[in-house]
PDB file of N, CA, C and O in Angstrom:
ATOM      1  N   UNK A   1       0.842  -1.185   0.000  1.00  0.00           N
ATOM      2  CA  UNK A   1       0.000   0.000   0.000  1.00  0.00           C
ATOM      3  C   UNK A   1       0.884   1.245   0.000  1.00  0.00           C
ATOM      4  O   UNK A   1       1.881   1.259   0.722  1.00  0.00           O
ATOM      5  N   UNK A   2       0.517   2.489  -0.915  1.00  0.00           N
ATOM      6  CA  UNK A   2       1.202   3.389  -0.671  1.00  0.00           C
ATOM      7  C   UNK A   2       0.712   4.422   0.026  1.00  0.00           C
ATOM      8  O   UNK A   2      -0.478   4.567   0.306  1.00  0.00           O
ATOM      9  N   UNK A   3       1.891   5.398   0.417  1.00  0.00           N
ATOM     10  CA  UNK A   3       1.466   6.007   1.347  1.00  0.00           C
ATOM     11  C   UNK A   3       1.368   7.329   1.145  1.00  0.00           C
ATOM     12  O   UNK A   3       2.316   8.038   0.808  1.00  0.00           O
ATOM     13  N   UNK A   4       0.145   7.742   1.354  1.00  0.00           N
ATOM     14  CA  UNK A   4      -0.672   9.335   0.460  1.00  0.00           C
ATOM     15  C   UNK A   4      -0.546  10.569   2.089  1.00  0.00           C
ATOM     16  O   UNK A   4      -0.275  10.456   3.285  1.00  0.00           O
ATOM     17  N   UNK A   5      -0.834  11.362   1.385  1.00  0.00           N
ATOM     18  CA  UNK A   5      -0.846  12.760   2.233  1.00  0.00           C
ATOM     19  C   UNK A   5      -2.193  12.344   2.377  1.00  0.00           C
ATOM     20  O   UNK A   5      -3.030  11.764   1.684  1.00  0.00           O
ATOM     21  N   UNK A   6      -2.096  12.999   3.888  1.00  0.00           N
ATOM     22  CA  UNK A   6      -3.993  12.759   4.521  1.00  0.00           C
ATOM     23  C   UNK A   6      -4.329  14.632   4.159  1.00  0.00           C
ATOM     24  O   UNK A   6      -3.503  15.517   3.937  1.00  0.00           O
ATOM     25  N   UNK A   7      -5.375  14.688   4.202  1.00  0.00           N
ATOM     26  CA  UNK A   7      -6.495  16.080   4.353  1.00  0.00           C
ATOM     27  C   UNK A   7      -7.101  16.013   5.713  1.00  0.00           C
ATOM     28  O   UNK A   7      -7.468  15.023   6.346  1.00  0.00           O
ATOM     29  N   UNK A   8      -7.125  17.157   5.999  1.00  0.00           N
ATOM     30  CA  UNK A   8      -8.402  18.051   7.150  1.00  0.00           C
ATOM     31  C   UNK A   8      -9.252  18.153   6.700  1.00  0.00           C
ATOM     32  O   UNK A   8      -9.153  18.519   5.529  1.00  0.00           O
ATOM     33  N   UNK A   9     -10.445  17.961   7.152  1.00  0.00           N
ATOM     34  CA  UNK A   9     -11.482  18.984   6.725  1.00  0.00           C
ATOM     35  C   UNK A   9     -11.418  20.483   6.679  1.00  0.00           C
ATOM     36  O   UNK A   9     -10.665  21.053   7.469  1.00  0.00           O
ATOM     37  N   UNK A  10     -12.057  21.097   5.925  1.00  0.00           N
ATOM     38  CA  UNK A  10     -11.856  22.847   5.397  1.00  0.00           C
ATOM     39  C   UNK A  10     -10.898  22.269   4.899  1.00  0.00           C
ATOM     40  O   UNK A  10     -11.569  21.797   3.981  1.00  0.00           O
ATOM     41  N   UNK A  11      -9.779  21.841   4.675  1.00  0.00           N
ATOM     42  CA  UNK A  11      -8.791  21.903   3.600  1.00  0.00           C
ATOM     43  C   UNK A  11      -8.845  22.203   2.588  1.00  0.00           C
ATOM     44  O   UNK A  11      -9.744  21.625   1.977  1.00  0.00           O
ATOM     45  N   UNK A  12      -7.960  23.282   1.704  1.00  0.00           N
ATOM     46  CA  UNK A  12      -8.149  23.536   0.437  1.00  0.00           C
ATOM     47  C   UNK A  12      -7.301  22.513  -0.663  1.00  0.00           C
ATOM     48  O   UNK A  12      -6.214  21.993  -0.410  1.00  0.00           O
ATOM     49  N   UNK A  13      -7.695  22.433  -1.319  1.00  0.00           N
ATOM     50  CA  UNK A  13      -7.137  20.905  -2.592  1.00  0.00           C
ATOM     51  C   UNK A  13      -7.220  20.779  -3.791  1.00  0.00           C
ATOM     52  O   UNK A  13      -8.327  21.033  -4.264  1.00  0.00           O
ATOM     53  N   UNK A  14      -6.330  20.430  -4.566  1.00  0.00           N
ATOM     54  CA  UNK A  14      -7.011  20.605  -6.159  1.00  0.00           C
ATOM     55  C   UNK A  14      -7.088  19.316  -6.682  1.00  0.00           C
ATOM     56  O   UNK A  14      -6.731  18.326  -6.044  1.00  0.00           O
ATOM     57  N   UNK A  15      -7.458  19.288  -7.609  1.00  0.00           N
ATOM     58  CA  UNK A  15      -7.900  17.432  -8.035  1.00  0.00           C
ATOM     59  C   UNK A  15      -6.610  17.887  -9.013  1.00  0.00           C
ATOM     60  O   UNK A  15      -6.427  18.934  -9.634  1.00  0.00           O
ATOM     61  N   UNK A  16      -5.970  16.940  -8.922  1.00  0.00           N
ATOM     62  CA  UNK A  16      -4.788  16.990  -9.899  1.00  0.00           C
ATOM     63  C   UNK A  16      -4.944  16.560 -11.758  1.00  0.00           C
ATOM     64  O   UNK A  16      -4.693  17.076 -12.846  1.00  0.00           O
ATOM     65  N   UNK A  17      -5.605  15.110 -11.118  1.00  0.00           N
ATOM     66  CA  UNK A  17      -6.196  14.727 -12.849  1.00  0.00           C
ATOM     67  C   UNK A  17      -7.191  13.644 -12.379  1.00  0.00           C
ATOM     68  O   UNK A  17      -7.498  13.346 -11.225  1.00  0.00           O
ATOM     69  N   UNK A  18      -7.504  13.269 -13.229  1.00  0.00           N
ATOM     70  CA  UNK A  18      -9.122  12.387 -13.389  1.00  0.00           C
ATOM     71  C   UNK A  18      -8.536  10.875 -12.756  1.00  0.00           C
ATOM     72  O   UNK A  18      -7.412  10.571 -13.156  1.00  0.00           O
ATOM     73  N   UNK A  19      -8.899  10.352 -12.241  1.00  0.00           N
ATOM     74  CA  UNK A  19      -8.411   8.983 -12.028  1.00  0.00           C
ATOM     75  C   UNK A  19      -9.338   7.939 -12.903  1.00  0.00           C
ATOM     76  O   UNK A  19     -10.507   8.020 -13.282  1.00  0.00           O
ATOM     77  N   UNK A  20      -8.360   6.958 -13.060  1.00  0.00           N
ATOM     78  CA  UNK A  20      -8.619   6.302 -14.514  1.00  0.00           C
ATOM     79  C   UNK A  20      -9.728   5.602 -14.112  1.00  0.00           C
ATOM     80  O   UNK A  20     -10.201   4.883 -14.992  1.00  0.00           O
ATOM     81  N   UNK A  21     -10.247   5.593 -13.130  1.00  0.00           N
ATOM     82  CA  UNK A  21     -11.458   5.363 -13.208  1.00  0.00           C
ATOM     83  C   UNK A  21     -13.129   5.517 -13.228  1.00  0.00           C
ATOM     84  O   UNK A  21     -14.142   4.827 -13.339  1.00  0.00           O
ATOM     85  N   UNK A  22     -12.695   6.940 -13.039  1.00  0.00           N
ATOM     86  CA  UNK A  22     -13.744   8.114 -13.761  1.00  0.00           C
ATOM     87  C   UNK A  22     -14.260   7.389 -15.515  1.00  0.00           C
ATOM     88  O   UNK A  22     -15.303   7.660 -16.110  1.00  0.00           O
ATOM     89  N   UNK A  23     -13.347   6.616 -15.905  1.00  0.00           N
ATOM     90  CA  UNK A  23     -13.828   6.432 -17.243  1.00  0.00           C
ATOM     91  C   UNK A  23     -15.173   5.693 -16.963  1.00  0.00           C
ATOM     92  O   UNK A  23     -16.197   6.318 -17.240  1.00  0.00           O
ATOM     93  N   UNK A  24     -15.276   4.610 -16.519  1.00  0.00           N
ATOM     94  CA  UNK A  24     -16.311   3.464 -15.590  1.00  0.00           C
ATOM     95  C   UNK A  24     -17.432   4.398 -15.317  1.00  0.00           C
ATOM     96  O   UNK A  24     -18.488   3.848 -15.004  1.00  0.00           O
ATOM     97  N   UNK A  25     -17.427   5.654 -15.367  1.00  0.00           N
ATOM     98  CA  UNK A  25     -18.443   6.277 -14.762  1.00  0.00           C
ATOM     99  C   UNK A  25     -19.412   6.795 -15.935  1.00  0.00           C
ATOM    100  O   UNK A  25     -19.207   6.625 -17.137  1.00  0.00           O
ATOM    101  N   UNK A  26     -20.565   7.494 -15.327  1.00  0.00           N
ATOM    102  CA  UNK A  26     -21.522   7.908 -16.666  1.00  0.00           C
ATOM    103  C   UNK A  26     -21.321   8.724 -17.086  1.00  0.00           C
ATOM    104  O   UNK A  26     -20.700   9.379 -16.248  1.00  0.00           O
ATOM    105  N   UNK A  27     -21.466   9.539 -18.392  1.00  0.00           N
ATOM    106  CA  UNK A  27     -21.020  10.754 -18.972  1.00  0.00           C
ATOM    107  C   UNK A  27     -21.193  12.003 -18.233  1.00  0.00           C
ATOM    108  O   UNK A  27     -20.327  12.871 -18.134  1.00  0.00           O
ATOM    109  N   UNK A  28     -22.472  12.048 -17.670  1.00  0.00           N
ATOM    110  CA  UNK A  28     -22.810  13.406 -16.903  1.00  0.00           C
ATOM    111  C   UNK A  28     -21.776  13.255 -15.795  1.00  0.00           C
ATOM    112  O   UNK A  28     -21.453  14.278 -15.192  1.00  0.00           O
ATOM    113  N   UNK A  29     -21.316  12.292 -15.518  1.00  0.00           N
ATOM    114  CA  UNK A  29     -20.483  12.026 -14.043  1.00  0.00           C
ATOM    115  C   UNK A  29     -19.384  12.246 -14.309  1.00  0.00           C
ATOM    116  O   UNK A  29     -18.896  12.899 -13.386  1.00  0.00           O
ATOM    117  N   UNK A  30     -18.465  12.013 -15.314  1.00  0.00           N
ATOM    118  CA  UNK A  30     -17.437  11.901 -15.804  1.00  0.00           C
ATOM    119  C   UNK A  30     -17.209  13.550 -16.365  1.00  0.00           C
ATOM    120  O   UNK A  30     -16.083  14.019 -16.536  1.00  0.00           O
ATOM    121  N   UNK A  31     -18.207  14.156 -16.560  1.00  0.00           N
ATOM    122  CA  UNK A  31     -17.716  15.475 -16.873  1.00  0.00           C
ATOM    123  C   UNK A  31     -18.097  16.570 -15.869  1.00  0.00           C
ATOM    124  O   UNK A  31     -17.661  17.702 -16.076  1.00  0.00           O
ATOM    125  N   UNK A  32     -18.867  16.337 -14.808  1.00  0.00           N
ATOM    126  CA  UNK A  32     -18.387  16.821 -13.083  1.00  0.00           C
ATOM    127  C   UNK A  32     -17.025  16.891 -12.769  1.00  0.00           C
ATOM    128  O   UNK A  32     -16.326  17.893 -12.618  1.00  0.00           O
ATOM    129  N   UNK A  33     -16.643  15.351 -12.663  1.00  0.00           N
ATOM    130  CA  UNK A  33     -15.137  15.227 -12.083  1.00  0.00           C
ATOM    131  C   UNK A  33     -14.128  16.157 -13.395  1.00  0.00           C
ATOM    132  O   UNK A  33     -13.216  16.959 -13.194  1.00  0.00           O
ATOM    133  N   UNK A  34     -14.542  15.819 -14.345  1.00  0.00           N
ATOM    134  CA  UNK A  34     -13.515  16.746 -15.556  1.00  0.00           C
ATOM    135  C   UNK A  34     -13.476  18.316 -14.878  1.00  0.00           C
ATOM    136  O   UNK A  34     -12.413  18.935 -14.834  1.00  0.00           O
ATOM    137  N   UNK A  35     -14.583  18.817 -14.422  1.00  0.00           N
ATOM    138  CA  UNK A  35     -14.996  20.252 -13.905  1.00  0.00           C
ATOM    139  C   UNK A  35     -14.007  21.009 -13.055  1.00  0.00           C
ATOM    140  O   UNK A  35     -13.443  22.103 -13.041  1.00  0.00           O
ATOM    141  N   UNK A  36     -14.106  19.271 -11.957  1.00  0.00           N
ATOM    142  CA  UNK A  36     -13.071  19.562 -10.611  1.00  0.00           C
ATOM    143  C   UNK A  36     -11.576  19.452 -11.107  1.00  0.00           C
ATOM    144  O   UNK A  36     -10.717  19.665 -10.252  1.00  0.00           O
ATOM    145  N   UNK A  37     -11.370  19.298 -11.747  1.00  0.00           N
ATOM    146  CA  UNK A  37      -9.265  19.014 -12.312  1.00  0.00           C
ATOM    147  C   UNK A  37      -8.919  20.849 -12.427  1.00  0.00           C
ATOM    148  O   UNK A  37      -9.505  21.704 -13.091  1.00  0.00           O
ATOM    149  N   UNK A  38      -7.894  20.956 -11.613  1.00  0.00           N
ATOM    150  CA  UNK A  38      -7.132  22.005 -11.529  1.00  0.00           C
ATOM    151  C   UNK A  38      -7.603  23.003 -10.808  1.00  0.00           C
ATOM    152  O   UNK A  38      -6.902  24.012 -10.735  1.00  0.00           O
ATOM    153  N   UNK A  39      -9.074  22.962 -10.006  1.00  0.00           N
ATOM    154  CA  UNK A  39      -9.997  24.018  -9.521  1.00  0.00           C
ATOM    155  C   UNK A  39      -9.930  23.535  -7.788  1.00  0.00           C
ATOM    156  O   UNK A  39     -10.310  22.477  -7.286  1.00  0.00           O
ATOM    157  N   UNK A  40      -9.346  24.650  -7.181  1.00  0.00           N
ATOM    158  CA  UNK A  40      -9.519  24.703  -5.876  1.00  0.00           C
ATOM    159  C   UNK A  40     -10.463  24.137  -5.571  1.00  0.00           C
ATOM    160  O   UNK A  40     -11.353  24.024  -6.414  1.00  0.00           O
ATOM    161  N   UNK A  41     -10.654  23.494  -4.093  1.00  0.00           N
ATOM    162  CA  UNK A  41     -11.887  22.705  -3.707  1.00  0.00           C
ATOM    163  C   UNK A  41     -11.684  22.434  -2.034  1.00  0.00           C
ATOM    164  O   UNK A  41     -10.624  21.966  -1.619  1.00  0.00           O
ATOM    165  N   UNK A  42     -12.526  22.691  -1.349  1.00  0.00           N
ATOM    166  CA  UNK A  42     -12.437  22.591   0.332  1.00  0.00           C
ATOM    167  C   UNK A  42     -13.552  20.842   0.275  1.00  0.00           C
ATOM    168  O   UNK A  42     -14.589  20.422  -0.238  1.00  0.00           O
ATOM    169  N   UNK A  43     -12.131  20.246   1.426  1.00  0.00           N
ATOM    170  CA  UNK A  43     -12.622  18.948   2.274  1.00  0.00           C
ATOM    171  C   UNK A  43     -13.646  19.091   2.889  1.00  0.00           C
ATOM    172  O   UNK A  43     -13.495  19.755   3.915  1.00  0.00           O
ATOM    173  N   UNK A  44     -14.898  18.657   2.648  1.00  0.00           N
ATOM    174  CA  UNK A  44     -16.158  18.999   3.215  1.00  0.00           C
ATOM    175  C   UNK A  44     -16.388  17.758   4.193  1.00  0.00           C
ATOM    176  O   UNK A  44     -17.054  17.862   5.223  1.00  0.00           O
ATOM    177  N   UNK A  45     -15.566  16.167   3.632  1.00  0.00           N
ATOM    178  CA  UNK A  45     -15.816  15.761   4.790  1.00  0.00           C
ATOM    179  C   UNK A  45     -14.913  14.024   4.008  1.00  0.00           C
ATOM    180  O   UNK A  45     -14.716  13.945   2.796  1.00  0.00           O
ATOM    181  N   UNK A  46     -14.639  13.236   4.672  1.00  0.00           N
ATOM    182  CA  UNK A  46     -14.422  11.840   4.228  1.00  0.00           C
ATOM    183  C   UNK A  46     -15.351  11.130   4.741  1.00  0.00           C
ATOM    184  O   UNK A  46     -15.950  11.170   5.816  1.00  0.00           O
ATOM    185  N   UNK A  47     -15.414  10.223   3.492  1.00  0.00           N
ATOM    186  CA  UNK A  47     -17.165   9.096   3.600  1.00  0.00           C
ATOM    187  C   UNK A  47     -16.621   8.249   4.469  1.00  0.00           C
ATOM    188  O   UNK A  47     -15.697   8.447   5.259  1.00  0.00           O
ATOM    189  N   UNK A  48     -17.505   6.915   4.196  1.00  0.00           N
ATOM    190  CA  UNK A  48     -16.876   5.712   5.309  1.00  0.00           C
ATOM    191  C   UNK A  48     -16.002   5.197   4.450  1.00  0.00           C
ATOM    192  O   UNK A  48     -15.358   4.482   5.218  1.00  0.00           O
ATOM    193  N   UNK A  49     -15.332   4.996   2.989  1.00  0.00           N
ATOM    194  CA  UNK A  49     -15.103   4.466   2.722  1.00  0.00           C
ATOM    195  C   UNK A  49     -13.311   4.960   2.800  1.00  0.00           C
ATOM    196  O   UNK A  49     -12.235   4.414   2.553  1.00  0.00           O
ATOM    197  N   UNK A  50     -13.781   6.308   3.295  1.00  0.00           N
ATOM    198  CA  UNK A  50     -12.133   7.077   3.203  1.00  0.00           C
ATOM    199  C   UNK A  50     -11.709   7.693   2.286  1.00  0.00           C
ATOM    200  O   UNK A  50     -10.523   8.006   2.387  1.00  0.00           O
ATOM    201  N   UNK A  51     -12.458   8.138   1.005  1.00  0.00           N
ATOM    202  CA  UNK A  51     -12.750   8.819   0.205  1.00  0.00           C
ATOM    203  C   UNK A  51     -12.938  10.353   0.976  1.00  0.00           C
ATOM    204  O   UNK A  51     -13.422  10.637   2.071  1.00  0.00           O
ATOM    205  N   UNK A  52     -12.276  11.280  -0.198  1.00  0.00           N
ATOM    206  CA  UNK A  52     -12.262  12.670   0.606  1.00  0.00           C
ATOM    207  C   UNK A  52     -13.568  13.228  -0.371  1.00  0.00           C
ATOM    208  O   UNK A  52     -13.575  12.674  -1.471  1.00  0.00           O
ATOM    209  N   UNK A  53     -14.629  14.188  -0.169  1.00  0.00           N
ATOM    210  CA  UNK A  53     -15.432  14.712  -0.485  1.00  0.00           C
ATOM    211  C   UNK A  53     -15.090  16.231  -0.926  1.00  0.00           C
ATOM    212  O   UNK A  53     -14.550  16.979  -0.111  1.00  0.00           O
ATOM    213  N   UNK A  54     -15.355  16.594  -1.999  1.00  0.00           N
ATOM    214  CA  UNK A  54     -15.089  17.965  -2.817  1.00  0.00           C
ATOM    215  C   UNK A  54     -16.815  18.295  -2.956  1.00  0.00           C
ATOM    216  O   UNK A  54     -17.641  17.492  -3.389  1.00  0.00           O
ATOM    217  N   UNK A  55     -17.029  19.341  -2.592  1.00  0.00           N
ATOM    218  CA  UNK A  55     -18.289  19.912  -3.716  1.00  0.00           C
ATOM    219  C   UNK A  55     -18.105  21.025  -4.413  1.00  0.00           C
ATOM    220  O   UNK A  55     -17.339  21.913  -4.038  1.00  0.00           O
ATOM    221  N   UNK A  56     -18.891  21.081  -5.643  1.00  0.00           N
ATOM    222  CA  UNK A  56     -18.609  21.900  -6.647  1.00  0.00           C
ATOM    223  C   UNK A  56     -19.054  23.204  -5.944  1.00  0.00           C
ATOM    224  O   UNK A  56     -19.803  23.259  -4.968  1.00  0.00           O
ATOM    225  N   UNK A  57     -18.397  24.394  -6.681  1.00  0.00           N
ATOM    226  CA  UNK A  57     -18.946  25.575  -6.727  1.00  0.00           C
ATOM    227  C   UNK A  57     -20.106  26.075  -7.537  1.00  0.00           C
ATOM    228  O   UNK A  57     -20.751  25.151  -8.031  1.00  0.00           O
ATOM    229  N   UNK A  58     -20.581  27.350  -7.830  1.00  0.00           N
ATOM    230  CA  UNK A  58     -21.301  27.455  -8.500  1.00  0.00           C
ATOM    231  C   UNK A  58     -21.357  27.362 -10.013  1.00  0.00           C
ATOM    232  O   UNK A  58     -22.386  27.388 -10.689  1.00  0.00           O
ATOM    233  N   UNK A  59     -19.996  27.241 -10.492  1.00  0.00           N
ATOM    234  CA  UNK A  59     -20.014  27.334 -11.817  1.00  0.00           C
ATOM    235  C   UNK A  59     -20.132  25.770 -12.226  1.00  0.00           C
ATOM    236  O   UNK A  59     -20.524  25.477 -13.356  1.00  0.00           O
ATOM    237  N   UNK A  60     -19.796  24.808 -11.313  1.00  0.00           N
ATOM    238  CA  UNK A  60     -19.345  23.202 -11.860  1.00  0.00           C
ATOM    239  C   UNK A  60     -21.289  23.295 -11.814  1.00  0.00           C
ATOM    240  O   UNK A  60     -21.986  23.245 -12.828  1.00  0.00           O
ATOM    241  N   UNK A  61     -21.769  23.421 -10.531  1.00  0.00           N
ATOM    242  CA  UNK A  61     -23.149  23.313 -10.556  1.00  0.00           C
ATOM    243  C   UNK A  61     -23.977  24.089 -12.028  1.00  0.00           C
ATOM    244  O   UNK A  61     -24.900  23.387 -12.440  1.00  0.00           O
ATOM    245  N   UNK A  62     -23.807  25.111 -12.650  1.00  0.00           N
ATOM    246  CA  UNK A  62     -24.695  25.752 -14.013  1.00  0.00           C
ATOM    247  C   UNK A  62     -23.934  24.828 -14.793  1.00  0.00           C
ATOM    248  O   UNK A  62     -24.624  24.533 -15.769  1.00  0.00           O
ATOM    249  N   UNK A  63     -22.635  24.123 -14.828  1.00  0.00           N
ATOM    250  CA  UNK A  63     -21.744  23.147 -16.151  1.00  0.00           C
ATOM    251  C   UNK A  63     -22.776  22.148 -16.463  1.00  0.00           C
ATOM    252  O   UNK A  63     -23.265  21.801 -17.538  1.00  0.00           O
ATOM    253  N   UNK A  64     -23.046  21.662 -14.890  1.00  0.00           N
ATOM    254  CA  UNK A  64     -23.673  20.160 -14.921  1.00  0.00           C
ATOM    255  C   UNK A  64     -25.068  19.743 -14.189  1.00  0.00           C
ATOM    256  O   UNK A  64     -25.447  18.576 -14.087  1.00  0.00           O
ATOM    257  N   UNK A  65     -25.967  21.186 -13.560  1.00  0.00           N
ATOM    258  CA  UNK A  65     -27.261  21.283 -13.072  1.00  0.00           C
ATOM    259  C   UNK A  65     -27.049  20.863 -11.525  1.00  0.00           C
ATOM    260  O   UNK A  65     -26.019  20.768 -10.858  1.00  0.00           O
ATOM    261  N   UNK A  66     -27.932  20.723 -11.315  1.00  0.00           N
ATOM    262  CA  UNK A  66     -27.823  20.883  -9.636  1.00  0.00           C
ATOM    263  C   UNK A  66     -27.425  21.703  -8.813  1.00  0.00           C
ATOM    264  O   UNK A  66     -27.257  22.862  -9.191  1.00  0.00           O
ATOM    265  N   UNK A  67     -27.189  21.375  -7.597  1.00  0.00           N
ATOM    266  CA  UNK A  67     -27.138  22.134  -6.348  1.00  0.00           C
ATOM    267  C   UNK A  67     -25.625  21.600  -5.341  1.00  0.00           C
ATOM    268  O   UNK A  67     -25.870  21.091  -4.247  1.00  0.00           O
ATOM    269  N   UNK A  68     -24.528  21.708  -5.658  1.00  0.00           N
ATOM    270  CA  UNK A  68     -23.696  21.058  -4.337  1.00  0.00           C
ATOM    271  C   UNK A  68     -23.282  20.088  -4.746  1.00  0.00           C
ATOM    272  O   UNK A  68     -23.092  19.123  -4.006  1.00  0.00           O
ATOM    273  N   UNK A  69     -22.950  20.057  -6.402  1.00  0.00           N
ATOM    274  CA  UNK A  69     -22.498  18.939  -7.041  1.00  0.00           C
ATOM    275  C   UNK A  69     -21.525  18.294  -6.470  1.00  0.00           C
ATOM    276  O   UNK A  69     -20.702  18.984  -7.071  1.00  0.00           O
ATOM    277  N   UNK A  70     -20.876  17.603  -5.860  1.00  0.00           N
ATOM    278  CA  UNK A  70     -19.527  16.799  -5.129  1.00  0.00           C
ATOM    279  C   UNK A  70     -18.904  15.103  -6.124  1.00  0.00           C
ATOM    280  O   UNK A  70     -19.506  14.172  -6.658  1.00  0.00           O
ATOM    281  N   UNK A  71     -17.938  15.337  -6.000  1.00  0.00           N
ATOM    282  CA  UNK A  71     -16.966  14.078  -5.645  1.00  0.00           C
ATOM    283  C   UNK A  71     -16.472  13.411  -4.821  1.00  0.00           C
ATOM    284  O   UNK A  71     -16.440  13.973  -3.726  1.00  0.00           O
ATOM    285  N   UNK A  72     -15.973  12.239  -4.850  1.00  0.00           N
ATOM    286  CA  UNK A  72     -15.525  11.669  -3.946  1.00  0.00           C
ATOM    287  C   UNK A  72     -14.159  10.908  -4.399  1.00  0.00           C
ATOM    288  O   UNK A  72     -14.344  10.305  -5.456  1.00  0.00           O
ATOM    289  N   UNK A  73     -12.986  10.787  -3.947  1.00  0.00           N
ATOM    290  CA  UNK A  73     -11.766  11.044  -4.508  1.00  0.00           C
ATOM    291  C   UNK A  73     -10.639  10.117  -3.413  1.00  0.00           C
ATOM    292  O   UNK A  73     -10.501  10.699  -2.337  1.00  0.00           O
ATOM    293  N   UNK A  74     -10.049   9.145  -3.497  1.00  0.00           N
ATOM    294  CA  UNK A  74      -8.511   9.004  -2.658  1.00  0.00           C
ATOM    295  C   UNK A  74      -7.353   9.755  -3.080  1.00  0.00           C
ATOM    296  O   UNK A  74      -6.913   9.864  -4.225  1.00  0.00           O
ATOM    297  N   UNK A  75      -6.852  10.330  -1.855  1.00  0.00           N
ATOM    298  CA  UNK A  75      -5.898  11.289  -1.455  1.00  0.00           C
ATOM    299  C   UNK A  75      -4.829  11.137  -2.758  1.00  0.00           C
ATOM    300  O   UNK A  75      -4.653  12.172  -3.401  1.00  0.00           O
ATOM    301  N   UNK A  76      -4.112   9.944  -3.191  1.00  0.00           N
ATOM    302  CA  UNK A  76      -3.886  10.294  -4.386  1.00  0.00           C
ATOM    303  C   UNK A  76      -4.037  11.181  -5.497  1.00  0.00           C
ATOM    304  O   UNK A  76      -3.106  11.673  -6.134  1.00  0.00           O
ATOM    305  N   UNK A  77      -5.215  11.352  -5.688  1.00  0.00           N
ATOM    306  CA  UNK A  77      -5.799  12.455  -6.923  1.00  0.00           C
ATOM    307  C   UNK A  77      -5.663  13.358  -6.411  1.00  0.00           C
ATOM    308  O   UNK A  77      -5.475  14.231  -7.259  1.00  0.00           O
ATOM    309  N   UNK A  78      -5.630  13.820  -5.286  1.00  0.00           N
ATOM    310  CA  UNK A  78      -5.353  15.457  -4.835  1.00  0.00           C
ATOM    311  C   UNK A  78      -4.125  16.133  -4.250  1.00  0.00           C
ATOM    312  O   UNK A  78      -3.348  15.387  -3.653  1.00  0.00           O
ATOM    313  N   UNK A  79      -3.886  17.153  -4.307  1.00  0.00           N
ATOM    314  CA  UNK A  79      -2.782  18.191  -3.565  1.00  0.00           C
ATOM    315  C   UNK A  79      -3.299  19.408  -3.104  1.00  0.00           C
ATOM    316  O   UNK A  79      -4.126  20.162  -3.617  1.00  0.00           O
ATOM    317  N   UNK A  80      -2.450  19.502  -1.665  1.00  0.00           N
ATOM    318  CA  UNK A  80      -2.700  20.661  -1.110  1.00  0.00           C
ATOM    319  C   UNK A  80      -2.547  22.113  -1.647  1.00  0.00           C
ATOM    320  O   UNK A  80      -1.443  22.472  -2.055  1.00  0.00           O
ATOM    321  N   UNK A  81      -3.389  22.790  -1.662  1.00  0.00           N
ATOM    322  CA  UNK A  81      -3.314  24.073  -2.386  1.00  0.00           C
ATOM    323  C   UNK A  81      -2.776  25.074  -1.031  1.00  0.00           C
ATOM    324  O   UNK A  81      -3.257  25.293   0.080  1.00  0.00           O
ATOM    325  N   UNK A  82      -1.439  25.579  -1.796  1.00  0.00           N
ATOM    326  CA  UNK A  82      -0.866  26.406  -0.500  1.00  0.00           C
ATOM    327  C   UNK A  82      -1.190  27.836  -0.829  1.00  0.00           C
ATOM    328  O   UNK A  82      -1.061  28.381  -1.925  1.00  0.00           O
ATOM    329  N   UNK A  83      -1.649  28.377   0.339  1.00  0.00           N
ATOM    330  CA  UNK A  83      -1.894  30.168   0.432  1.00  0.00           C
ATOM    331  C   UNK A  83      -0.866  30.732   0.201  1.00  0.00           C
ATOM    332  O   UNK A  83       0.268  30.381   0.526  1.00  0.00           O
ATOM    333  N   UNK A  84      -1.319  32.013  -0.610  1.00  0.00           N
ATOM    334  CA  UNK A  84      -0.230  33.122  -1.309  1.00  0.00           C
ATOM    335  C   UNK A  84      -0.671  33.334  -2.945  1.00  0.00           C
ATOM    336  O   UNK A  84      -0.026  34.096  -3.664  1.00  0.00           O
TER     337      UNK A  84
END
């Protein structure tokens, strides 16, 4: 097993790139997560599964409809976004 940087919650984070298994997913789903790559994003919370939780802002939400659009992501796919 390798060994990933953990997150806080409030943490700020960017999805680095799509994980290859976003492909497996449905089109509307697959172009959410496309939304989140390179776009700041606060740890809103980790599921049970240990998956870190992103929700969209307002613009991923008018991309792809809804309200609080989110992902769910292992620490892999993400990096800490440092202030400045």
């Amino acid at each position: 097993m390798t060994n990933h940087e953990t997150f806080r919650l409030g943490e700020r984070v960017r999805l680095k790139k799509l994980p290859s298994w976003v492909a497996e997913l449905s089109e509307e789903t697959q172009q959410c997560f496309l939304l989140f790559v390179g776009r700041d994003s606060i740890v809103e919370e980790v599921d049970s599964h240990g998956l870190y939780v992103l929700v969209g802002d307002k613009e991923i939400d008018r991309n792809v409809g809804g309200y609080r659009n989110d992902i769910r992501v292992e620490a892999e796919w993400l990096e800490r976004v440092v202030p400045g």
